[in-house]
N, C-alpha and C positions, 0 to 999 in steps of 0.2 A: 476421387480423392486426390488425385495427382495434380486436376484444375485448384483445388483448395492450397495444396503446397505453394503452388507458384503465388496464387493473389494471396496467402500467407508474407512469402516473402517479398513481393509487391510493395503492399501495407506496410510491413517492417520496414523497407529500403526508403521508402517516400516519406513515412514520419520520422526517422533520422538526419533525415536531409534537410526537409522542415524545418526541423525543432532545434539543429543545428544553427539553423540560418537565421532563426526567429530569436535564437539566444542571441546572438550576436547581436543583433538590431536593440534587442531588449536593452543589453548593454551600455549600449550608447543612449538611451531614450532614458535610461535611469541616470546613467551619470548627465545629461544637459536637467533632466530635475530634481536633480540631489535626492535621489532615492536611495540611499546607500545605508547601511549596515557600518556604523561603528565600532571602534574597538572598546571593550569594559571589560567590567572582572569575570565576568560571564564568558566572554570571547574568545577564540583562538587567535583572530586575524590581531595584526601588529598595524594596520593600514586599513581605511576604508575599503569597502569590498562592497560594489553597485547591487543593488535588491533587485526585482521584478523575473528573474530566471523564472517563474513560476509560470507568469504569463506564457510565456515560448510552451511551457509544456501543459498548459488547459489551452492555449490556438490550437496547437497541432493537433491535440487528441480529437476538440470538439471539428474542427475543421477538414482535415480529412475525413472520418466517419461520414462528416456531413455530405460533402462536395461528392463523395466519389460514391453516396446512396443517391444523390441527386442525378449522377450522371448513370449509373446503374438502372435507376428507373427511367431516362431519357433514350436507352439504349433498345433498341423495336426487338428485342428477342427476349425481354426480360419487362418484366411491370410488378407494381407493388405486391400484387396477388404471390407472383413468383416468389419474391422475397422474404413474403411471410411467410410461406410453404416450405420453400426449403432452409432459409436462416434462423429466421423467427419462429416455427413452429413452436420447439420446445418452449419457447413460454409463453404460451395458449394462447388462446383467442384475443385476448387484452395486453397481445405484447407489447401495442403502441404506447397506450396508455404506460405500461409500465417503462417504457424507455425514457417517452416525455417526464416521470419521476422522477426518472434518474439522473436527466439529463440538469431538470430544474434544480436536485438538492446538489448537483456535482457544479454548478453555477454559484448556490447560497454561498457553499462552502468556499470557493473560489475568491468570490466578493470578500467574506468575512475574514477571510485570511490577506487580502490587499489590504481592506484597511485597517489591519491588526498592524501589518508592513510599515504605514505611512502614518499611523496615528498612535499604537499602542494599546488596542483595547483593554476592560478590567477582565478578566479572568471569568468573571460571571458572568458579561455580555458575549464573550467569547463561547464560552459553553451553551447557552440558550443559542445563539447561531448552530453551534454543530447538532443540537438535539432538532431546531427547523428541519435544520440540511440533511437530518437522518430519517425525518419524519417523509421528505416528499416521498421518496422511491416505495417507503410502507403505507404509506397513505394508496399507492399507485399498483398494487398487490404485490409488492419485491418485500417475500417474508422467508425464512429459515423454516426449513422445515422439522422439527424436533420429536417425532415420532412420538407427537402426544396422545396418550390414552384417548381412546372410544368416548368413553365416560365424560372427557372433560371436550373432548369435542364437539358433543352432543349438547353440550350444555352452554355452547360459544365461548367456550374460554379459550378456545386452540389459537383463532385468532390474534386478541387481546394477549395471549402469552409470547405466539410466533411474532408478534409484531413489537412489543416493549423489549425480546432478548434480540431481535438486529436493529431495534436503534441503538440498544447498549454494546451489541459490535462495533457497527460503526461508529459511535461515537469513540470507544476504546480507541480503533485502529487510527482513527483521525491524529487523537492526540499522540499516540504512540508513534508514530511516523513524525511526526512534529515534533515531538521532546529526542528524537534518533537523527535529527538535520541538524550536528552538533561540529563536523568537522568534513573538509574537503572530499567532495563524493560519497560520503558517507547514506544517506539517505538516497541519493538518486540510483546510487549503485543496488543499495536493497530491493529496494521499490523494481526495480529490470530483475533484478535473480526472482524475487516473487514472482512477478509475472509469468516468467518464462517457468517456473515449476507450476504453477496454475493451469497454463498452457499445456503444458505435458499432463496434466491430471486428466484434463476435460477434452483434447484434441481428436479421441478417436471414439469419444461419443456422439460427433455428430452437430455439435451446438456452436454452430460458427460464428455466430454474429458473439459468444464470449469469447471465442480464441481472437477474432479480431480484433476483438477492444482489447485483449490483452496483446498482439502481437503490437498493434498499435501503441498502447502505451508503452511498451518496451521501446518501442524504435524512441519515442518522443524523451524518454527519461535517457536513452542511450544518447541520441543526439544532447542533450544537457550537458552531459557528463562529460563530451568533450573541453567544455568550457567552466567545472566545475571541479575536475581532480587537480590535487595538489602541484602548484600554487592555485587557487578559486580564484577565477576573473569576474567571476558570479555567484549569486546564493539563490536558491530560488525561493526563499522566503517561506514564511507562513502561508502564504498562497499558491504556492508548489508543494510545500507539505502536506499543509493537511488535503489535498487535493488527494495527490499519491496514497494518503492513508486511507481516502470516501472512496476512490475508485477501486481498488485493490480487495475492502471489505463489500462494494456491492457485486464485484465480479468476484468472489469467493458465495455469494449470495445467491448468485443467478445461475454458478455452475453446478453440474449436478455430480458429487463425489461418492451417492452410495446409489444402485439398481437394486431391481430382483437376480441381478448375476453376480453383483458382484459380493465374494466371501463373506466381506465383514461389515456389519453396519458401523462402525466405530471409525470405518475407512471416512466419516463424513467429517471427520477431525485434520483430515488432510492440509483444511487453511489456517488450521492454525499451527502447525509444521512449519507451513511456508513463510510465516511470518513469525515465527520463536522470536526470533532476535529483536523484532520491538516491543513484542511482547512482555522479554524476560528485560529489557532494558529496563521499560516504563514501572513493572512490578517491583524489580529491581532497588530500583531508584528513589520510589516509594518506599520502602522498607527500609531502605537506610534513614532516609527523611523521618519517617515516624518514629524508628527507634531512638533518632539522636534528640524528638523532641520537636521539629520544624513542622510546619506545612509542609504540608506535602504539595502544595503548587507553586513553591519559593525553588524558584532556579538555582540552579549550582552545577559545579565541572564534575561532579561524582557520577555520571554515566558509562555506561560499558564500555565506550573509547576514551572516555577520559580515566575509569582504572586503570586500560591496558599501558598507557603515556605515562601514570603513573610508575606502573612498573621496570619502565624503561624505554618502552616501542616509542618510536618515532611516530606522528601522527600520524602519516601514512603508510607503514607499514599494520598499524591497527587498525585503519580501514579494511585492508589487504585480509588480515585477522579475521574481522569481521565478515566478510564479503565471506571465504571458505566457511563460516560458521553458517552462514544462511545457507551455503549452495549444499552444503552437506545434509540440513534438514530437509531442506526443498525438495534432495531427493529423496529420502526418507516417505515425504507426503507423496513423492510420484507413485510409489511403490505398494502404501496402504491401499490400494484398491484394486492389487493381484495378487493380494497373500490373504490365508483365513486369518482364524482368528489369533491361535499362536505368535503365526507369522507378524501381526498387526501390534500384539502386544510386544516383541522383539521387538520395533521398529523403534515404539512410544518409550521402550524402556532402553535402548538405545541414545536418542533425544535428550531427552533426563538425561542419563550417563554423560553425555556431551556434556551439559552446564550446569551438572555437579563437579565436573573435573576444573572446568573453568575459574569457580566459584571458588574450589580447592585450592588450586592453582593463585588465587589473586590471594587469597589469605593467607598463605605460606609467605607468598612473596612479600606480602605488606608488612606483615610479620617479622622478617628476615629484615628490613628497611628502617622497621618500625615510623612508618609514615602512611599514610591511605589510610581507605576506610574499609574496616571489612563486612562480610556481611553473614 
């Protein structure tokens, strides 16, 4: 286990340094093609603000993984046999195949968020893209597993069920991370705190090849995020987001949150702990939207950081806000899977209490202003 800490931190150190370096280039390669992000009513920035940050963090993820399985398997004390055996075992026999799924809808999604960037897609074309991009990895046997009845197992509906509720994860988390890429750091920062509680959920199970994609993507959204906190030199776009939301929901997919040891089956809720806060943004957000009447896919500043600015916070310090709201859930999910069932329900009802206070808290305050929107 000790060899796993260090190519742990290995992996972390090399995709920050990366994703760093790759942001940077990106920078300049958007601004010589005018690929920038304008200011609107919609906007924070006051100033063009260069797009493609996204790219820097789908290279470094798919790129490291790659190069250093390449070189892994080039190395005479190690070969693919080994690889499956001790990394890849946990997802069985057709782990290749389920990578190559992952690897294809984590590419669709990629693409379709570039040229959402550079073009504007409808809404509709956009969603038909994310439901492909959710379909490779379940098509590839990357399914939830929902402790469906005998009865309807028996009768092949376990499939057909396990496979339509994680495209409607994934496709959820996609947008939820997308509609949460609203203000400086804000999303990259989340997307690293998920991670790293993901990581801590699944790390002494045994299933390295998802601690690596997730220690990985952590360095890659870290390295971002130097060139993305307040003032943003960069955005990474719909194609960094919804990227962040596809990987995030298939490695909450592939990890395994409940055993025959551990206390509580309910501990399998752990990812969606880890990601409350785009979660409760995106539900959030909606809910105001249809009570006042609108669409609900009609944009507007009435998101979790744009209440809290409402109230007064300075945009980054409502990052700041935010970032403690997730890390305090995240640990919350580390912990669902060493308490019974008591203990799991304190946690869940804990969580809740977190953003009912919140919720409390903005409606008082919008109240007292007589401005915002409550909810």
């Amino acid at each position: 286990m000790k060899n796993w800490y260090l190519i742990y931190a290995y992996a972390f150190g090399l995709s920050l340094v990366v994703s760093a370096l790759l942001t940077a280039l990106m920078r300049r390669v958007a601004l010589r093609c005018g690929a920038l992000d304008h200011p609107g009513e919609r906007k924070m920035q006051q100033e063009p603000v260069p797009l493609l940050g996204g790219v820097a963090i789908w290279l470094t993820v798919y790129a490291v993984i790659g190069l250093n399985l390449l070189i892994a398997i080039q190395m005479r004390h190690l070969s693919l046999a080994w690889i499956h055996a001790n990394v890849l075992a946990f997802l069985g026999p057709d782990a290749i195949m389920k990578l190559v799924g992952i690897g294809i809808g984590g590419t669709i999604i990629f693409l379709l968020g570039l040229v959402d960037d550079l073009t504007a897609l409808k809404p509709e074309a956009k969603l038909a893209g994310q439901i492909a991009a959710a379909l490779a990895p379940v098509l590839c046997g990357v399914r939830l597993d929902l402790f469906i009845p005998d009865i309807l197992a028996a009768n092949g509906w376990a499939v057909w069920i396990a496979g339509a509720a994680t495209v409607l994860w994934i496709v959820l988390m996609t947008n939820s991370m997308n509609l949460l890429d609203n203000m400086d750091g804000l999303c990259g920062g989340i997307s690293a705190i998920a991670a790293v509680s993901f990581f801590l959920c699944v790390f002494q199970r045994e299933e390295y090849f998802v601690c690596l994609l997730l220690v990985v993507f952590a360095g890659s959204t870290t390295g971002f995020l130097f060139h993305n906190v307040s003032p943003a030199r960069i955005y990474m776009g719909d194609a960094g987001a919804m990227f962040c939301g596809y990987l995030l929901a298939t490695a909450a997919v592939l990890g395994t949150f409940y055993t025959a040891t551990t206390p509580s089956r309910i501990a399998v809720v752990a990812p969606v702990l880890a990601l409350s806060v785009p979660i409760f943004d995106t539900l959030s957000v909606i809910y105001i939207r249809w009570r006042s009447g609108e669409s609900i896919m009609k944009g507007d500043k009435r998101h979790f950081s744009h209440r809290l600015v409402n109230l007064g916070m300075r945009p980054a310090h409502a990052v700041g806000f935010i970032y403690l709201v997730a890390a305090v859930t995240g640990l919350g999910a580390v912990l669902l899977g060493q308490v019974g069932l008591l203990g799991t329900c304190i946690i869940l009802g804990q969580t809740a209490g977190v953003f009912c206070l919140i919720v409390l808290l903005m409606n008082a305050g919008n109240a007292n202003r007589g401005t915002g929107t409550r909810l």
